[in-house]
N, C-alpha and C positions, 0 to 999 in steps of 0.2 A: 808606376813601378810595379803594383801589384798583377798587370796585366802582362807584362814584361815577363813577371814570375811565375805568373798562371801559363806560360806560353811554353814554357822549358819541358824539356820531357821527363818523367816521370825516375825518378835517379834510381841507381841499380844498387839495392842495399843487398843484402845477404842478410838471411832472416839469423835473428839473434838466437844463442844459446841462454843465454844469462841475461834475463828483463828486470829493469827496476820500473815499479808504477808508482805515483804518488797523483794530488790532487793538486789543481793549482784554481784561483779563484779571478773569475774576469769579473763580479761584482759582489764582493765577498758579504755571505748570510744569506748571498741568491741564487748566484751563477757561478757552477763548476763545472770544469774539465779533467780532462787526465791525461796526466804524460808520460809516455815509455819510452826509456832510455835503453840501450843497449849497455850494462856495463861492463862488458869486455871493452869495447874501445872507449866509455864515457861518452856516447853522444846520442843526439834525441833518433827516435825512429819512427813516434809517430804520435799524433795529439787525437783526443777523441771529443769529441763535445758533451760530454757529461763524466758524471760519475759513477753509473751505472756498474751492477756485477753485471747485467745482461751485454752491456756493453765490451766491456773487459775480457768477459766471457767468448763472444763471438768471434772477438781479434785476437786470444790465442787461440781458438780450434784451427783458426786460419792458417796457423804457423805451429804445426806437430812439433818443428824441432826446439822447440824453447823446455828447455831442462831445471834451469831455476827460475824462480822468482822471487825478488825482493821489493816487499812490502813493509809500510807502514801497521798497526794492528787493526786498522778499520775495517768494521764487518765485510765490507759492500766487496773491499778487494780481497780479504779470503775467501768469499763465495765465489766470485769471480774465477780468481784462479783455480780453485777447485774442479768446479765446471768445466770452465774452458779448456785447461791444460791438468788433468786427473794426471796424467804422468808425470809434473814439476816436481819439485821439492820448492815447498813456501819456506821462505826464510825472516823472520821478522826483525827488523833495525835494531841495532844495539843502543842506539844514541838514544829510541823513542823507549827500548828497556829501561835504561838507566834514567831518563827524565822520570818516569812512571815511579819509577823506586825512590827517586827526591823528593817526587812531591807525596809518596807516603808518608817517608821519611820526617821530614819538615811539620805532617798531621800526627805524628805521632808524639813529636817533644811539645809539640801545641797542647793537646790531650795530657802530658806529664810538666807542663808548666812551673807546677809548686814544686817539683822539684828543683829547678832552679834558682831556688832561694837560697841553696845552699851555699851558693859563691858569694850570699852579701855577707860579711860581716857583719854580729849583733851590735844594736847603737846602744851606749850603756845608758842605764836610767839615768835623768838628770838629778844632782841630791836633792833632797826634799829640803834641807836647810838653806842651801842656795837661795832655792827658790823663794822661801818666804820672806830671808831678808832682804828679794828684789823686789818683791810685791807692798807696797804700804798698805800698813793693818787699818789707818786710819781715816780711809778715805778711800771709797767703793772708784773713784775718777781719777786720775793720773794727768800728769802737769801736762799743760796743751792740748787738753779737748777742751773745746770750746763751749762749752755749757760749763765745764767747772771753772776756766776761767775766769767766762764773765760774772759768774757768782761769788765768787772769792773776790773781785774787784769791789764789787757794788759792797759788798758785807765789808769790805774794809773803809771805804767811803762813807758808809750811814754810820760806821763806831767812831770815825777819825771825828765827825762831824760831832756825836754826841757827844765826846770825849770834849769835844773845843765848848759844850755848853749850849749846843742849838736847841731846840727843842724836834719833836716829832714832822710838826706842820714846817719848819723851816727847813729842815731834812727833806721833805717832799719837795717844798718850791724850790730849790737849791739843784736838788738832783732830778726832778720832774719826774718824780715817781708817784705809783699811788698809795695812799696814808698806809691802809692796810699794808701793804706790799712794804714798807718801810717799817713798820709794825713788826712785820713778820721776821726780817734780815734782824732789828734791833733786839729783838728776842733768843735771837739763838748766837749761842755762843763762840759760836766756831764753823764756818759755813758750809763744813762737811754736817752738818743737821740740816742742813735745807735742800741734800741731795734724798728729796722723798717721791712719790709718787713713780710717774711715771720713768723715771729717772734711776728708778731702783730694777733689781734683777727681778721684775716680779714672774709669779707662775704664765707659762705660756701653753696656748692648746698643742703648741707643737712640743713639747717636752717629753710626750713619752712614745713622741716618734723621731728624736732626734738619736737614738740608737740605732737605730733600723738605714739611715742617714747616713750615720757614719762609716758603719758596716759597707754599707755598699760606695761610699767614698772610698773606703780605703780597700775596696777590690777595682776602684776605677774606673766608676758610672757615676757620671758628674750633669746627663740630662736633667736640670730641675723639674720640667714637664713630666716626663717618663717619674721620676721620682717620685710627685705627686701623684701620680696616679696609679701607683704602689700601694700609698700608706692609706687612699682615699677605703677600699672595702678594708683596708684594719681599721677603721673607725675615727680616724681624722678626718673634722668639721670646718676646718682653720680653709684658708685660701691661699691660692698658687702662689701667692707674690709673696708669702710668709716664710712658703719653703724655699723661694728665687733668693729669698732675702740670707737666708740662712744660708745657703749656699751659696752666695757670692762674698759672705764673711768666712769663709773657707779658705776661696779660692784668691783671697785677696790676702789674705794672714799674713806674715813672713813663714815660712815652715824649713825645718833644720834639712840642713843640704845630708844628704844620703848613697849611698851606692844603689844604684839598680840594678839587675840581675840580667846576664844576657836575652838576645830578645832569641824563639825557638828557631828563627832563620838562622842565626847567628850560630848556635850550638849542630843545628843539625847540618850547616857547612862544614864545623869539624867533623863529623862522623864522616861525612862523606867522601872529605878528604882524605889523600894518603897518611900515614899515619907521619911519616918521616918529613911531611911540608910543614905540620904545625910547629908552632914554635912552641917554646918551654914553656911560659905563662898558659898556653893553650892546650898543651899538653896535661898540665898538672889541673886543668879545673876541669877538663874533660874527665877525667881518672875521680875527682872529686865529685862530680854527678852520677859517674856511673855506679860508684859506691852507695851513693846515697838511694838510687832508683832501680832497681833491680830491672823493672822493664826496658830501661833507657840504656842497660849493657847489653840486656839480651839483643834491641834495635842496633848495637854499634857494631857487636859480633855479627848479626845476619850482614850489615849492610856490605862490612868487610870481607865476608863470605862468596857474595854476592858480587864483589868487586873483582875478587881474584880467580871466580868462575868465567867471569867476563874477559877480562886482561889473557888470560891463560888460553880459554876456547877448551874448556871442561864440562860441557854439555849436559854433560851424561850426569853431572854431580844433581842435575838441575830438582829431580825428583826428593832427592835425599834434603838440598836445602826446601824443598816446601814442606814437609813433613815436618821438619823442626822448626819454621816459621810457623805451623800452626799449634803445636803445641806450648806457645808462650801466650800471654794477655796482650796483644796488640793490632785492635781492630783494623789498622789501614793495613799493615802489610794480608791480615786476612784478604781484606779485599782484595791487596792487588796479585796474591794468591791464586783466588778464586778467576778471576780474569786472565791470569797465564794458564790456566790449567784448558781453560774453553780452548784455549791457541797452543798446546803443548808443542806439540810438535815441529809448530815454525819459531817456535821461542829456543826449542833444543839446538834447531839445526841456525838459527843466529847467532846462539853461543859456540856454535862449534866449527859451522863452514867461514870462510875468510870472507866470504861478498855479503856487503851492506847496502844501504841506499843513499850513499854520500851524493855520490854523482849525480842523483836526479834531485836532490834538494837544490843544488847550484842551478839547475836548469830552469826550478820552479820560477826561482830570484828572477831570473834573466826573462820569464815569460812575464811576470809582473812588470819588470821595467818594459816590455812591451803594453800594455795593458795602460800607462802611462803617456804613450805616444801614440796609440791606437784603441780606440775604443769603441770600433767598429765588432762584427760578431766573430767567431772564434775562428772562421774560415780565413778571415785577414792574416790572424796569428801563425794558424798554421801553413801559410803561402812565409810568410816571414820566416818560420822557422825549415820551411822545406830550402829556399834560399840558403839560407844559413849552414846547414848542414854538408847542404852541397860545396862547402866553402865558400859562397858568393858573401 
């Protein structure tokens, strides 16, 4: 087939006015190519075997008449076109504008997080009297741990036994205890006294790092490793398994069920969205953060700014909104600031001319689903897509 293809004559294109270039990957993190579309009619024109500006570069000098180009924001292909076609107008993708702006967007409620807090509800303090008449004063163990039980059995056993008149030694052979150890139980009165030693809440080496613990449980680092070796230069001598242990008594507690706070994905969808698609609930906690965060309205204003620059093809606003992104506290849109301004001019004329690089993202697809059936070298691909083009 491919020889079949190779054999056809060379098709009679008409050199494009309007070129869209993008990358596409025949062994992706190694091997790239490039594809140019024609987007006047939507269809390929020509594949090159790398990604080269020098390449890009060559194959428009070839062709004076191409007037636009549309571009992804990668270096290699604004130098390219520059080069190649000085005369173009670079115009840069709206789709890969507006990605660029989410994913500031999404770093920036990341960055204002606590604010967030503001949509949980306070949990009221539990009453302190509740509490204590649920806690028994008189007994450090609670019914069904098995150390108080078995101790309470036994202590009731060796008194039932003296009560009947046995003595000490018949208490032992009876219940096969040892003398002392029946000694012990027969002497105390009530078998919360024999919850001593070990058994008691005594001082621990980890005690005056169990704040430092907590703290960072309840910011939501639950590494016990990483933990320990935290509090290890604050001067805890204790060992891993103490703080494993402490921290698996945590993580196993019951603990009072809570509202959580949206996650920054979640909030920076509404910003992003129109305003008119959220619904009420969504509405009303949006308006409740931005009150609460001063930064987090200035983000929802730019982003809607930014929206209606786009939708509309208001270009020329482009310089006025970076001026006022910079002068607010929000490092990611700085950044991506700073990176439209390298590209001003194909980012003006994205927002403002009508051609995009829709057309040749569909084509990239379509060379991947070759790339899947052929995995031979990019000459195969492009005999395929010269086929193709042709109509075959």
């Amino acid at each position: 087939m491919l020889r079949l293809v190779d054999a056809l004559p060379e098709p009679e294109v008409a050199a494009p006015r309007v070129v869209g270039v993008d990358e596409y990957a025949t062994r992706k993190g190694r091997h790239y190519g490039t594809v140019l579309v024609d987007i006047e009619t939507r269809r390929p024109v020509d594949l090159l075997p790398n990604r080269e500006a020098s390449s890009l570069a060559a194959w428009l000098a070839d062709r004076p008449g191409v007037e636009v180009v549309c571009r992804d924001r990668a270096p290699f292909f604004a130098e390219g076109a520059a080069v190649g076609a000085p005369q173009a107008v670079q115009v840069a993708d709206r789709w890969h504008l507006w990605h660029n702006l989410s994913e500031a967007a999404e770093r920036a409620v990341s960055q204002h997080r606590h604010c967030l807090r503001a949509l949980v509800p306070e949990t009221p303090e539990p009453d302190p009297a509740s509490v204590q008449e649920e806690t028994p004063s008189d007994s450090p163990w609670p019914t069904g741990h098995r150390f108080a039980d078995r101790t309470r059995a036994r202590h009731a056993a060796v008194h039932a036994l003296l009560e009947a008149g046995h003595s000490l030694r018949s208490v032992q052979r009876q219940l096969g205890m040892a003398w002392h150890t029946v000694k012990r139980f027969a002497d105390a009165s009530k078998p919360e006294d024999l919850f001593t030693g070990q058994w008691q809440d005594r001082p621990s080496v980890l005690d005056d790092y169990k704040s430092h613990l907590d703290d960072r449980w309840n910011e939501g680092f639950a590494n016990a490793w990483k933990l320990w070796e935290e509090i290890v230069p604050l001067g805890y001598k204790g060992s891993y398994q103490r703080v494993r242990a402490y921290l698996h008594k945590k993580r196993t507690s019951p603990r009072p069920v809570s509202a959580r706070p949206p996650s920054p994905r979640t909030v920076s969808g509404w910003i992003l969205r129109r305003p008119e698609t959220l619904s009420e609930p969504e509405q009303l906690q949006l308006k409740t953060i931005r009150t609460q965060c001063p930064e987090l309205d200035a983000l929802t204003r730019h982003v809607r700014s930014f929206a209606t620059m786009l939708t509309d093809r208001h270009g020329e606003r482009l310089p006025e909104w970076l001026d006022a992104v910079r002068q607010d506290d929000l490092p990611s849109l700085h950044t991506l600031a700073a990176g439209i301004d390298r590209d001003l001019n194909a980012v003006i004329a994205g927002l403002t001319l009508p051609w995009s690089s829709g057309a040749v993202e569909g084509h990239v697809n379509r060379i991947i689903m070759w790339n899947l059936i052929c995995q031979d070298h990019w000459q195969c691909q492009r005999l395929l897509a010269r086929s193709w083009w042709e109509g075959g």
